[in-house]
KEVEX-250063 format. One record per residue: residue number from 1; residue in three letters; z, y, x of N, C-alpha, C in turn. Coordinates in steps of 0.001 Angstrom, whole numbers. Each point is the difference from the previous one (the first is absolute). Layout:
<rs>
<NUM, "ALA", <Z, Y, X>, <Z, Y, X>, <Z, Y, X>> ...
</rs>
This chain:
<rs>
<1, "UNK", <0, -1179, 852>, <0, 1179, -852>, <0, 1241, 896>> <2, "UNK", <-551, 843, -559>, <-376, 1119, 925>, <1388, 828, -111>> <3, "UNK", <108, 1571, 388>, <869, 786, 600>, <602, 445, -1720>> <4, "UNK", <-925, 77, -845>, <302, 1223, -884>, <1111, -1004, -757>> <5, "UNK", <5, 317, -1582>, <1127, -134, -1094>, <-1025, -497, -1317>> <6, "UNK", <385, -403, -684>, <-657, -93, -1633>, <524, 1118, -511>> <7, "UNK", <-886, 382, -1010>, <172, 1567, -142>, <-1149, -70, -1793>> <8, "UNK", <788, 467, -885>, <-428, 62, -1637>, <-305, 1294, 616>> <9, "UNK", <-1277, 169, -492>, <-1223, 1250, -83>, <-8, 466, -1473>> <10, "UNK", <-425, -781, -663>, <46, -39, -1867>, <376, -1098, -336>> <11, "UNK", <424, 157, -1513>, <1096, -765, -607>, <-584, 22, -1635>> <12, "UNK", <-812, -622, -504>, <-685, 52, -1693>, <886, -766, -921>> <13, "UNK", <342, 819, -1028>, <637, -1112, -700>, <-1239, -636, -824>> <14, "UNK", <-370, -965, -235>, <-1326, -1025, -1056>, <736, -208, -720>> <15, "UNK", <1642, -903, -751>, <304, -321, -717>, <1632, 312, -76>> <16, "UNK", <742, 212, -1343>, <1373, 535, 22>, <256, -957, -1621>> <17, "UNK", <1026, -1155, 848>, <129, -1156, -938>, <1256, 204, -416>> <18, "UNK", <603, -1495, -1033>, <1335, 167, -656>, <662, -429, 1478>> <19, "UNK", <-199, -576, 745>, <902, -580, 1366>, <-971, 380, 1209>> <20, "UNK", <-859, 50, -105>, <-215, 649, 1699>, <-1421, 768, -125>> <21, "UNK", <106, 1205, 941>, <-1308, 931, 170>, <-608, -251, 1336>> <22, "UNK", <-1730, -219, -211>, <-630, -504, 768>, <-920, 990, 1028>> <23, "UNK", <-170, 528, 504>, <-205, 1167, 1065>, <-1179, -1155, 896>> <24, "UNK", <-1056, 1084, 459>, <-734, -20, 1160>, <364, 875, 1497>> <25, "UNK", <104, -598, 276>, <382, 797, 1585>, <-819, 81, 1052>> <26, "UNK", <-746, 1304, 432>, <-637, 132, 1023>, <793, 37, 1729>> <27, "UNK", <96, -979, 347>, <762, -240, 1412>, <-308, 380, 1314>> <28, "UNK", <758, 534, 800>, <-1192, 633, 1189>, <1286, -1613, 859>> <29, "UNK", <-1174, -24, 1134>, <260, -1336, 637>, <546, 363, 1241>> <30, "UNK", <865, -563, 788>, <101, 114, 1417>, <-1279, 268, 794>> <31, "UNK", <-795, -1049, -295>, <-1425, 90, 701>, <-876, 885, 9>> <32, "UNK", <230, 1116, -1325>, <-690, 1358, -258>, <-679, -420, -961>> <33, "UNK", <145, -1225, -962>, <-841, -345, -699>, <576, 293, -1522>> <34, "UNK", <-608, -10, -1375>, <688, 258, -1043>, <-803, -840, -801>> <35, "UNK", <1370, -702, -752>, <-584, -956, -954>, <721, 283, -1739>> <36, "UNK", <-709, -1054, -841>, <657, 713, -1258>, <1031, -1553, -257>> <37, "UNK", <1470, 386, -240>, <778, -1171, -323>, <556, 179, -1392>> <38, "UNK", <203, -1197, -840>, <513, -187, -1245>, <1465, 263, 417>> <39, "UNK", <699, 932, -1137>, <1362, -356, 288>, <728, 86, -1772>> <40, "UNK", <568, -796, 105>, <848, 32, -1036>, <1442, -62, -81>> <41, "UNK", <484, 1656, -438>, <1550, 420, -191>, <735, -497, -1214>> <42, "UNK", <833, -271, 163>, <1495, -683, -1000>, <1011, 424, 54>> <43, "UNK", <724, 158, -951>, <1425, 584, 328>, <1204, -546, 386>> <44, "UNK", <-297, -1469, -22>, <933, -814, 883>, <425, -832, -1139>> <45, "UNK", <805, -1404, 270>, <521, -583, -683>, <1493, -733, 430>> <46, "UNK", <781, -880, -883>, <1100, -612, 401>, <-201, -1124, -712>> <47, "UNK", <538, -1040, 833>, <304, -1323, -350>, <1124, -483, 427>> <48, "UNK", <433, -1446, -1057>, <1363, -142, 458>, <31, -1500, 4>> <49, "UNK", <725, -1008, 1158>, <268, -1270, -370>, <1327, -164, -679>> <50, "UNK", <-52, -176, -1264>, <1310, -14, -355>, <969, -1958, 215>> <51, "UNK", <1150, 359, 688>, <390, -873, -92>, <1131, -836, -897>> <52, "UNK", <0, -783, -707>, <973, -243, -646>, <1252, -1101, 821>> <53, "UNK", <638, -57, -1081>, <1660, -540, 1036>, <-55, -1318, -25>> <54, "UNK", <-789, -254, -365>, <-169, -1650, 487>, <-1194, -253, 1348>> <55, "UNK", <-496, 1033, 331>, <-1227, -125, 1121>, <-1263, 280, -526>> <56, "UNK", <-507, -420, -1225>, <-945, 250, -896>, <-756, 1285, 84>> <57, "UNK", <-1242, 286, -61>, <-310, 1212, -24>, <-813, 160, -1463>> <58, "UNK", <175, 1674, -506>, <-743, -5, -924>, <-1579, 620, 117>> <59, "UNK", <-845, -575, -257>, <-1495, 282, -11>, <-519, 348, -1457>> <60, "UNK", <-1047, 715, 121>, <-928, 283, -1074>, <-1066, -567, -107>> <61, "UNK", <-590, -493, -1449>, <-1481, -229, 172>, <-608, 719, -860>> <62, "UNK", <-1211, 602, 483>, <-822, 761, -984>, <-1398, -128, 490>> <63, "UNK", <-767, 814, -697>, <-1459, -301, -70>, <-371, 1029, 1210>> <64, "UNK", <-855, 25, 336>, <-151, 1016, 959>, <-1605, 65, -79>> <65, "UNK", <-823, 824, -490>, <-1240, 35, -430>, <-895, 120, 1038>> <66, "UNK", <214, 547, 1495>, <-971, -291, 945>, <-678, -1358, 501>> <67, "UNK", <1258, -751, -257>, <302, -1820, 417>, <-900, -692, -2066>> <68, "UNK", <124, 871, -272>, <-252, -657, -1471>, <1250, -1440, 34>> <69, "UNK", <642, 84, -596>, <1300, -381, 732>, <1411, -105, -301>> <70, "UNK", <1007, -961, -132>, <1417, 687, -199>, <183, -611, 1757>> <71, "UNK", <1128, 978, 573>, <395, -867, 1007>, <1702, 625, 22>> <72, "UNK", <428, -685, 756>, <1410, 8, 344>, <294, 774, 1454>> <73, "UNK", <911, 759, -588>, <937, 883, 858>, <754, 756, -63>> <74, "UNK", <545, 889, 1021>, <1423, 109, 134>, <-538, 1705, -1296>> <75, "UNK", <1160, 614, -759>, <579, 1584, -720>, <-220, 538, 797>> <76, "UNK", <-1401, 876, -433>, <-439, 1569, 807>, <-1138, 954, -657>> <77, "UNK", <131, 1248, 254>, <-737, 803, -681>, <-147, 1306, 767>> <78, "UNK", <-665, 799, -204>, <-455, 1071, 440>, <1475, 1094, -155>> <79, "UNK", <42, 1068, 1031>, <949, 1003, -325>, <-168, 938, -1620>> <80, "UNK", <929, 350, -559>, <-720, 291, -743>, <-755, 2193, 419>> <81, "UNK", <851, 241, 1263>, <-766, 1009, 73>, <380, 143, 1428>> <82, "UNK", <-430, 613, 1041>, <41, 782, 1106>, <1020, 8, 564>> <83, "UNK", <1031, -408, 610>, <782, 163, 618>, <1119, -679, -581>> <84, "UNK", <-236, -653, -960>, <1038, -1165, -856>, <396, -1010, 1066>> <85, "UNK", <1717, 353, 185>, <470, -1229, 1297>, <-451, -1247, -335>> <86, "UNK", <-440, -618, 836>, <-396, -1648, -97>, <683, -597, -577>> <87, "UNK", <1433, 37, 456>, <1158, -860, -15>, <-2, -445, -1903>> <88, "UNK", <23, 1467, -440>, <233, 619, -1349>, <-874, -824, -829>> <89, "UNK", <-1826, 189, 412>, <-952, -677, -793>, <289, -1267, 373>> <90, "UNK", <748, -782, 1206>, <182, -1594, -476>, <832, -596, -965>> <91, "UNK", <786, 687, -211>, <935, -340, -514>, <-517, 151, -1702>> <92, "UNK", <-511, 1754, -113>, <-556, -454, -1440>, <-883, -942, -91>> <93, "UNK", <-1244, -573, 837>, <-879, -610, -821>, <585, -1174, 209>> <94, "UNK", <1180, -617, 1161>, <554, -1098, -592>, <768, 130, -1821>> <95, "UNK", <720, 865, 35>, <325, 139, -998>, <-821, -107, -1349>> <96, "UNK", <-1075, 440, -30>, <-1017, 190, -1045>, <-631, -1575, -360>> <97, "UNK", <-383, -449, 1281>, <-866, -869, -332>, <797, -1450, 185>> <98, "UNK", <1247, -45, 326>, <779, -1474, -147>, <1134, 116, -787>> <99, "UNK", <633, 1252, -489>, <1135, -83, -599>, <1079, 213, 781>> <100, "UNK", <-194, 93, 1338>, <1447, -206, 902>, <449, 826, 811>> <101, "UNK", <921, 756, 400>, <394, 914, 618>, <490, -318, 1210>> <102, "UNK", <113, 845, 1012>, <326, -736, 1366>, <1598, 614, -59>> <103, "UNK", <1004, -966, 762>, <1338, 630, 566>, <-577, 980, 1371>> <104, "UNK", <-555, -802, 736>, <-195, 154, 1135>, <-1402, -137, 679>> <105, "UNK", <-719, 1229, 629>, <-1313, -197, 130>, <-674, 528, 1646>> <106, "UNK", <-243, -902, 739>, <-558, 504, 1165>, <-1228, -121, 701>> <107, "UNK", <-486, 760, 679>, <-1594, 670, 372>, <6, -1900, 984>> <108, "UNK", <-1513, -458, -395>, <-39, -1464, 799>, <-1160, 572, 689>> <109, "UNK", <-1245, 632, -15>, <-954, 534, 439>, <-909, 930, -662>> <110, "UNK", <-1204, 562, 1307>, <-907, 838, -1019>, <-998, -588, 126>> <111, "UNK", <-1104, 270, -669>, <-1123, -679, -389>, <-1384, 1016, -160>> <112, "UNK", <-903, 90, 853>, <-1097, 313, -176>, <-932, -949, -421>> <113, "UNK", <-633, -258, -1405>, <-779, -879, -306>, <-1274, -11, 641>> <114, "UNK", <-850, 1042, 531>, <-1363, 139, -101>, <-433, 1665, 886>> <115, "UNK", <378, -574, 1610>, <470, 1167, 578>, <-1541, 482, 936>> <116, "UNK", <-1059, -394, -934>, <-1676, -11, 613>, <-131, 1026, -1085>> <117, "UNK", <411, 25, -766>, <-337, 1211, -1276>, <703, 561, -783>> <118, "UNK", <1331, -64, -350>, <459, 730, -643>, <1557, 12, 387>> <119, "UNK", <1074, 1211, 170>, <1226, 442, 459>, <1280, -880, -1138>> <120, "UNK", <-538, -899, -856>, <779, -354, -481>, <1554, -749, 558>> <121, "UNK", <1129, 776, -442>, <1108, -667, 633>, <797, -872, -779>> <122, "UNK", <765, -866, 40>, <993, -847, -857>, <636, -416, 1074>> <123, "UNK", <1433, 342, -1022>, <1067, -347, 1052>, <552, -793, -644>> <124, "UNK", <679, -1145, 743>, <270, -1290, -1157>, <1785, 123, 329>> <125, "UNK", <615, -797, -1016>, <1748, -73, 72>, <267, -795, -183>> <126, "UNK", <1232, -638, 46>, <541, -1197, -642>, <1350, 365, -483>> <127, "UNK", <149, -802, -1232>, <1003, 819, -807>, <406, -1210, -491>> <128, "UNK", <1410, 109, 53>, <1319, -987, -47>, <1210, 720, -1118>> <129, "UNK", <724, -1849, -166>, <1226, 840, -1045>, <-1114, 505, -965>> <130, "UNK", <-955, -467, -844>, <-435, -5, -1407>, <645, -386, -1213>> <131, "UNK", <-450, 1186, -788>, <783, 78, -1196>, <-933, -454, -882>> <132, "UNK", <-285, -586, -1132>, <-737, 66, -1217>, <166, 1375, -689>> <133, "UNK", <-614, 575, -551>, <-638, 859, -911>, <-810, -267, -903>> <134, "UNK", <-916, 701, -346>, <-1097, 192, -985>, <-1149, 203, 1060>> <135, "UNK", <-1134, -161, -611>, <-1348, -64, 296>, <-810, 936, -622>> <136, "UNK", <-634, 1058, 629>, <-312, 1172, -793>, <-1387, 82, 1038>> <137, "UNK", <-1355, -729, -389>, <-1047, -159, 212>, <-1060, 1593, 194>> <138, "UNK", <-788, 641, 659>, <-760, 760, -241>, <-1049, -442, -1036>> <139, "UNK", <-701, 1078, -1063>, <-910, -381, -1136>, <-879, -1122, 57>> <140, "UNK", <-798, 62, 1927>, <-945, -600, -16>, <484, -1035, 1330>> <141, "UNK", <1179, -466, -557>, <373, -1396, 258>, <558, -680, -212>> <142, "UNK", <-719, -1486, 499>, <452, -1495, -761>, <429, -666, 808>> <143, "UNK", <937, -970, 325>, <688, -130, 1330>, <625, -1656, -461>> <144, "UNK", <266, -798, 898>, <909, -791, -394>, <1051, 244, 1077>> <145, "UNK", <1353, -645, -102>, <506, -13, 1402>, <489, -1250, 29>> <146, "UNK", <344, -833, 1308>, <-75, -923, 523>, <1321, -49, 1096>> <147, "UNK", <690, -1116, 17>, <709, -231, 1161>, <-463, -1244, 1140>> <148, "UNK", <252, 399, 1434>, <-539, -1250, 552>, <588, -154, 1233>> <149, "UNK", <-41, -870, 713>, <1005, -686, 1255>, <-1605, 669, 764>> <150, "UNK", <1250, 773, 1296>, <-771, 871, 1261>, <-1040, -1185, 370>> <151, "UNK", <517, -1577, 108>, <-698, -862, 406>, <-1562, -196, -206>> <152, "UNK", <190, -178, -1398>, <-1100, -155, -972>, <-642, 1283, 169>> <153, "UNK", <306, 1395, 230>, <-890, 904, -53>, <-549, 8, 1521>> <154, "UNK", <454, -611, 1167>, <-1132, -286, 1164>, <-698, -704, -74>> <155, "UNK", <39, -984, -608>, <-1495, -1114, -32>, <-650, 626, -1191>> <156, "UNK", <325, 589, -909>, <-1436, 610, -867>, <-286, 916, 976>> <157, "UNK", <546, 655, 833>, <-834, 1037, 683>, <-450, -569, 1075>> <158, "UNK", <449, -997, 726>, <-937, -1037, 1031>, <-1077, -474, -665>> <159, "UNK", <-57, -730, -1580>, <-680, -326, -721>, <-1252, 810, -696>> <160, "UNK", <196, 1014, 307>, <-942, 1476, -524>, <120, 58, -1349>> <161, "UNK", <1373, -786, -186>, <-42, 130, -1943>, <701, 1771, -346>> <162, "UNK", <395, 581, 1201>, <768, 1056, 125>, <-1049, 892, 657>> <163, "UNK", <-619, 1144, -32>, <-952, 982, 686>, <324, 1382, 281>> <164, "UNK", <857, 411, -621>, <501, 1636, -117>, <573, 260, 1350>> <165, "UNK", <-847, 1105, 404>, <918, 71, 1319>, <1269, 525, 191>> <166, "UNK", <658, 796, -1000>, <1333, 362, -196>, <948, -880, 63>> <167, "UNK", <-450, -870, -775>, <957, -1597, -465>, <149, -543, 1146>> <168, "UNK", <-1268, -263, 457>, <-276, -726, 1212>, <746, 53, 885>> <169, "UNK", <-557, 1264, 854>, <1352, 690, 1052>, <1874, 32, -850>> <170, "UNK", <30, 636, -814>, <1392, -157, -375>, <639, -1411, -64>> <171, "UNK", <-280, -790, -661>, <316, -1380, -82>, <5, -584, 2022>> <172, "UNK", <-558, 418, 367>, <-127, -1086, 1887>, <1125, 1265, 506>> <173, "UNK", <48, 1249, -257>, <1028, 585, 888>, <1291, -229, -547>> <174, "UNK", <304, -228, -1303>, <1356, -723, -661>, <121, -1239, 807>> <175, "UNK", <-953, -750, 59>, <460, -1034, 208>, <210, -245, 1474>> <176, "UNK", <-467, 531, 905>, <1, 106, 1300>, <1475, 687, -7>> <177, "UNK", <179, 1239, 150>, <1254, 950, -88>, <1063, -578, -455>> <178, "UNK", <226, 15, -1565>, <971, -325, -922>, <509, -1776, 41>> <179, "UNK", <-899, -954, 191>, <-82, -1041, 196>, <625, -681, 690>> <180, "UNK", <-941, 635, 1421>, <58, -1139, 1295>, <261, 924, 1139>> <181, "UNK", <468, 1173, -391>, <195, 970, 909>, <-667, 386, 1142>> <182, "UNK", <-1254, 17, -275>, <-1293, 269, 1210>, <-690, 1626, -274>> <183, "UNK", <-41, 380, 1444>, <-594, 1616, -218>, <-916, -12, 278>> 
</rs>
């Protein structure tokens, strides 16, 4: 790579969605060269492995329309605005979408899904000492929830019966960390 820096020249917005705005970016190159890159901005999200007191974790399954699809994984959702603490949105959309409230909730990692095109962040938690509550769904969702042994959720994801990369990563750093005590 040559001497210079990457350097945004222009910045187009093409599209301004319900979850992420899609921008063209004119790039000037180290090399002196300028190319046009896709980028797509998000406002971040939170996810949570919730654990229950028997070891059990609780998962979601829902449809997920890119996959045409239900698949399984861990309570998470978008902030709901700009600067909304992470910590805060895990805890509600655990709350929302399983019924359960955390006693106790701590940061397990962050998560860039798709770091070739778009700034999207998710920071995942794990949240302990669960309470039951109520289940208070957003309009445009249908959800089941599910309990399952950490076990069983590595071989569906060895198995590729598991694909989400949130889940994915969250579930192997629980179990590495929390588990078997490996960093």
């Amino acid at each position: 790579m040559a001497d210079g820096k990457y350097e945004c020249i222009d910045k187009k917005l093409i599209h301004r969605g319900a979850i992420i705005d899609y921008y063209q970016k004119t790039m000037s190159l180290p090399n002196g060269k300028t190319e046009i890159w896709d980028a797509v901005e998000h406002v971040g999200a939170a996810a949570v492995l919730a654990v229950m007191d028997d070891g059990r974790l609780l998962m979601v399954r829902q449809y997920r329309e890119p996959l045409g699809r239900e698949l399984l994984e861990i309570p998470a959702g978008k902030l709901d605005c700009k600067g909304e603490p992470f910590e805060q949105a895990a805890a509600r959309e655990m709350s929302e979408e399983t019924g359960y409230d955390a006693g106790r909730i701590e940061h397990l990692l962050t998560f860039y899904p798709t770091v070739a095109y778009s700034n999207e962040r998710i920071e995942i938690y794990a949240a302990f000492d669960l309470k039951k509550g109520q289940q208070h769904l957003d309009d445009d969702e249908e959800l089941n929830v599910e309990t399952w042994k950490i076990s069983d959720l590595v071989k569906m994801i060895r198995d590729g019966e598991i694909v989400d990369g949130k889940t994915i990563a969250a579930v192997m750093i629980y179990a590495a960390v929390y588990l078997h005590g490996e960093y």
